[in-house]
N, C-alpha and C positions, 0 to 999 in steps of 0.2 A: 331593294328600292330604299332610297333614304330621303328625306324633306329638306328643302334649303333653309324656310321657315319653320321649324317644328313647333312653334308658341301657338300657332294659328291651328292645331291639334286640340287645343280642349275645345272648339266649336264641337267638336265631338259631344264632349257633357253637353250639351244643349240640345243635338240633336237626339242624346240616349232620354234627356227631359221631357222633349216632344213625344218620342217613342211610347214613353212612361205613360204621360199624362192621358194621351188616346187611351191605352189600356186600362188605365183605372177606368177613364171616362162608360168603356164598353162592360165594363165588370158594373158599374154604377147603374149603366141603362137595365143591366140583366134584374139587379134587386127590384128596380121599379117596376119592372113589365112580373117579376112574379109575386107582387101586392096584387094583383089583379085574379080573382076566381074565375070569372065570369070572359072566357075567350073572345063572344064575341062583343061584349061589351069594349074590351080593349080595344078591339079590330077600330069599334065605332071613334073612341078616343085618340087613339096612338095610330096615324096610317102607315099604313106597311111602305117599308124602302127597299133599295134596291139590293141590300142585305151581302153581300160577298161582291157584289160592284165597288158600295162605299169604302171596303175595307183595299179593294184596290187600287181604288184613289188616292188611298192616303199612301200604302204601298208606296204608291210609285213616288209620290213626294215627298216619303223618307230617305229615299235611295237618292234622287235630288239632292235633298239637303244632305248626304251625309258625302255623295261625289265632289261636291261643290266645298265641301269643309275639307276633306284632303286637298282637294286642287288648291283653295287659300294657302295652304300649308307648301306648298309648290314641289313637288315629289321629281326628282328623279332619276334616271335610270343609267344603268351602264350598258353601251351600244358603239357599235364599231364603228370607228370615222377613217376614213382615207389619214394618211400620212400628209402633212401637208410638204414636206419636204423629208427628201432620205438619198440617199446614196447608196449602190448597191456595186460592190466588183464582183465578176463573176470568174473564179480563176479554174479553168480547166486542162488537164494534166494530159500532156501530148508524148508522150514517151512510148516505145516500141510496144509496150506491152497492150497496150489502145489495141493495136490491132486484132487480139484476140476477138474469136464469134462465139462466144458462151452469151451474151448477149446479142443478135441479131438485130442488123448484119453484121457487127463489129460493136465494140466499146466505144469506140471513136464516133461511129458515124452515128447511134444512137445518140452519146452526148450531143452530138449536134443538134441534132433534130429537138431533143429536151430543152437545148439552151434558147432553142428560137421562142420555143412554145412557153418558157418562162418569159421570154422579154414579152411574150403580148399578154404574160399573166398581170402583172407589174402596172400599177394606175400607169397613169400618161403622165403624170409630173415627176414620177421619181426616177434618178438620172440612175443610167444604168452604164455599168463598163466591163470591157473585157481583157481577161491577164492569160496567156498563156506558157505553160514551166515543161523545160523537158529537162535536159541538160542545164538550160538557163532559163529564167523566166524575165518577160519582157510587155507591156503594155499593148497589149495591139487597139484594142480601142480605151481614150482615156472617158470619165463618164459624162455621158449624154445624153439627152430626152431623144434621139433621131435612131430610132427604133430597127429601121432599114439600112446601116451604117453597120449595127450591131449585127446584126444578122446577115452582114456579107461578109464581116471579117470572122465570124465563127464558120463560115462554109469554106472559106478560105484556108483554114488552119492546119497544118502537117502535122505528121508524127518525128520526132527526134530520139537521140540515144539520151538515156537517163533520167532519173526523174529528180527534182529540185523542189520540193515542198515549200521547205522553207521559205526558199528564195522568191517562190509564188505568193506568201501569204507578205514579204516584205515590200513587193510591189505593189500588190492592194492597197497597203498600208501607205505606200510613199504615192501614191494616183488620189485617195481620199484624201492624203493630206493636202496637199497641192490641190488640189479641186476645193476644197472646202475654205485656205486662204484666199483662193481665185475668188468666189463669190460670197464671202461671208462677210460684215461687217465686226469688227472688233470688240463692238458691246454686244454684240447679237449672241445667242445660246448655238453653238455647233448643232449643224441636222443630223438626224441619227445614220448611221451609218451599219451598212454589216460586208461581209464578204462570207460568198458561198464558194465552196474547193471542194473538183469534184477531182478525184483520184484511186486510181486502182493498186497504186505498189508503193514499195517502202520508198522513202527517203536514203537517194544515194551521194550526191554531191551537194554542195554548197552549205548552207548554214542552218545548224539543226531545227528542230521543231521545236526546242524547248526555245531558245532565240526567239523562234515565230511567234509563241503564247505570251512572254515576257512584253514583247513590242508590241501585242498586240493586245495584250490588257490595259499597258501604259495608254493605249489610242483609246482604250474604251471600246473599242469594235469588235462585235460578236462574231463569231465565225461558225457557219454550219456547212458543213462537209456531210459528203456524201460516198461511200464506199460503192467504187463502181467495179461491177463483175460477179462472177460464180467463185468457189473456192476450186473448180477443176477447171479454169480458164488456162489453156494455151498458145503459144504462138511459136511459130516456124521460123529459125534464123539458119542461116546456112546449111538447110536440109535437115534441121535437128529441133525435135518439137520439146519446146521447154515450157514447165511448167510458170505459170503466173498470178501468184494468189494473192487476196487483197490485203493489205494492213489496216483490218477494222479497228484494232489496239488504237496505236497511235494518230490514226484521224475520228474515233471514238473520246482519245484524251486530249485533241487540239479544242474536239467542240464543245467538250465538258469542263476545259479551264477556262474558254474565252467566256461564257457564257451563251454557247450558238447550240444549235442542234444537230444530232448525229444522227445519217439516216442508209437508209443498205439498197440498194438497189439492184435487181438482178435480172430487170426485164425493162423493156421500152416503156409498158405499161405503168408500170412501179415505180420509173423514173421517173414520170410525168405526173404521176401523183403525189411525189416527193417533192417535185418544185412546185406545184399546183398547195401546198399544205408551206413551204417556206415562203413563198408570194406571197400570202395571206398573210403569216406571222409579221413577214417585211414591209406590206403594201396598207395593213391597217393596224390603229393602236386601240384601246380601250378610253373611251372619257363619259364623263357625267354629263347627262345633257335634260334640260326641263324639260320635263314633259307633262305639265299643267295642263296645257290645252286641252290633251286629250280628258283628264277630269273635268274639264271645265265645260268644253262639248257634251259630255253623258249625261253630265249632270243639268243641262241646259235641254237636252233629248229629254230625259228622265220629266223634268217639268213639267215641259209642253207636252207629252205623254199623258202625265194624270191631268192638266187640265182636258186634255182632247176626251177623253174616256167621262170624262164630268160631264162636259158637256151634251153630250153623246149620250148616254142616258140619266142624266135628270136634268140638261137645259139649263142649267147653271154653274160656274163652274166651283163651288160650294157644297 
């Protein structure tokens, strides 16, 4: 917690004064009640109070005064706020090797099912889009708030020969860009932006990964991938069952140069957890927000408290 005001912090010595002065005061009553020999003589002099009520009282209208001296000082806190603008590609890798069922039913149709469930993870303002790379990669949706858009053209998406990473994380890159000129004003600060690439095999054609990280630092846009599959996942081509294991390496070193996150997936479950934890990263940021009031309420509570308790038993609220 930190204070926007911290000068409004020595009301503190004042209230540790208050504190003070009560205590001497109760140490002072104690000498003069034991001048007295004669018990009941005292009783007749000094009448009996409410004795651990009064120290209540006051209790409570230290804690008062001492809530009410932080809140002046205006405290506060870091707390998660929605995004108010962001951009998000979501590029998912359609090549033969998808079809593997180390993940059930398939690679393919799991991602699907995870990329719908990310789009409804995702506040409602922040636009979302979809790239899919086989052989080539290509824009199928450019980004959008129309949620049901998104989610027809990922149920719609085929498997092809080869896989193009690269070429996947360039299209991100040239769909934010182009989206972001489309609606941004030219003094305005660029929305933040990422792209999520979910893939299960190496990079075979088009233009490497290192190209991808290059272009994609210069954009400023983080990149978190996801390694999709088992390391004993196969798939059946021409009657010949081939092996297809994942390149955690190098989508490990896509998301660790962009600044994105690297994550492994090897079940439906795990996968939805995975976007359910980058949603979150993507969908809110950290900022400081007052939060005074809440001191200023208790300490407002705390008041009317020890006068209520005053009043309550000795009918005054003194």
């Amino acid at each position: 917690m930190h204070f926007a005001s911290p000068l409004w912090l020595f009301l503190l010595v004042a209230v540790a004064a208050v504190a003070l002065g009560y205590l001497l005061l109760q140490l002072r009553r104690r000498k003069f009640v034991a001048r007295f020999s004669n018990a009941s003589l005292l009783a007749s002099v000094v009448p009996r109070r409410p004795g651990w009520r009064r120290h209540l009282t006051f209790a409570l209208l230290l804690i008062a005064l001492l809530v009410l001296s932080l809140g002046v000082a205006r405290p506060t806190a870091a707390v998660r706020v929605p995004q108010e603008k962001a951009t998000v590609m979501l590029a998912i890798d359609v090549s033969l090797s998808m079809e593997a069922t180390d993940v059930l039913p398939s690679r393919i149709e799991a991602a699907k099912s995870a990329a719908q469930s990310f789009a409804d993870l995702l506040p409602k303002r922040i636009n979302l889009g979809l790239v899919k790379f086989g052989g080539q990669a290509s824009v199928v949706v450019p980004p959008t708030l129309d949620r049901d858009a998104f989610k027809r053209a990922v149920a719609s998406l085929q498997l092809e020969e080869s896989t193009a990473i690269g070429e996947g994380v360039f299209a991100c890159l040239d769909a934010l860009s182009t989206f972001s000129q489309s609606t941004t004003a030219p003094q305005d600060k660029p929305a933040p932006a990422r792209v999520v690439l979910l893939s299960d095999g190496y990079n075979t054609v088009g233009r490497s990964v290192a190209d991808a990280v290059a272009a994609a630092k210069k954009a400023n846009t983080p990149i978190s991938t996801i390694a999709f599959g088992t390391p004993g996942g196969t798939v059946t081509v021409q009657g010949q069952t081939v092996p297809v294991q994942v390149d955690k390496q190098t989508l490990q070193g896509l998301a660790q140069a962009t600044g994105g996150s690297f994550h492994t997936a090897a079940s439906v479950e795990e996968l939805q957890s995975v976007y359910k934890d980058i949603g979150s990263q993507i969908g809110y940021t950290t900022a400081q927000r007052d939060i005074s009031w809440r001191f200023m309420l208790a300490g407002l509570l705390a008041a009317i408290a020890a006068g209520a308790v005053s009043l309550l038993w000795s009918g005054r609220l003194t």
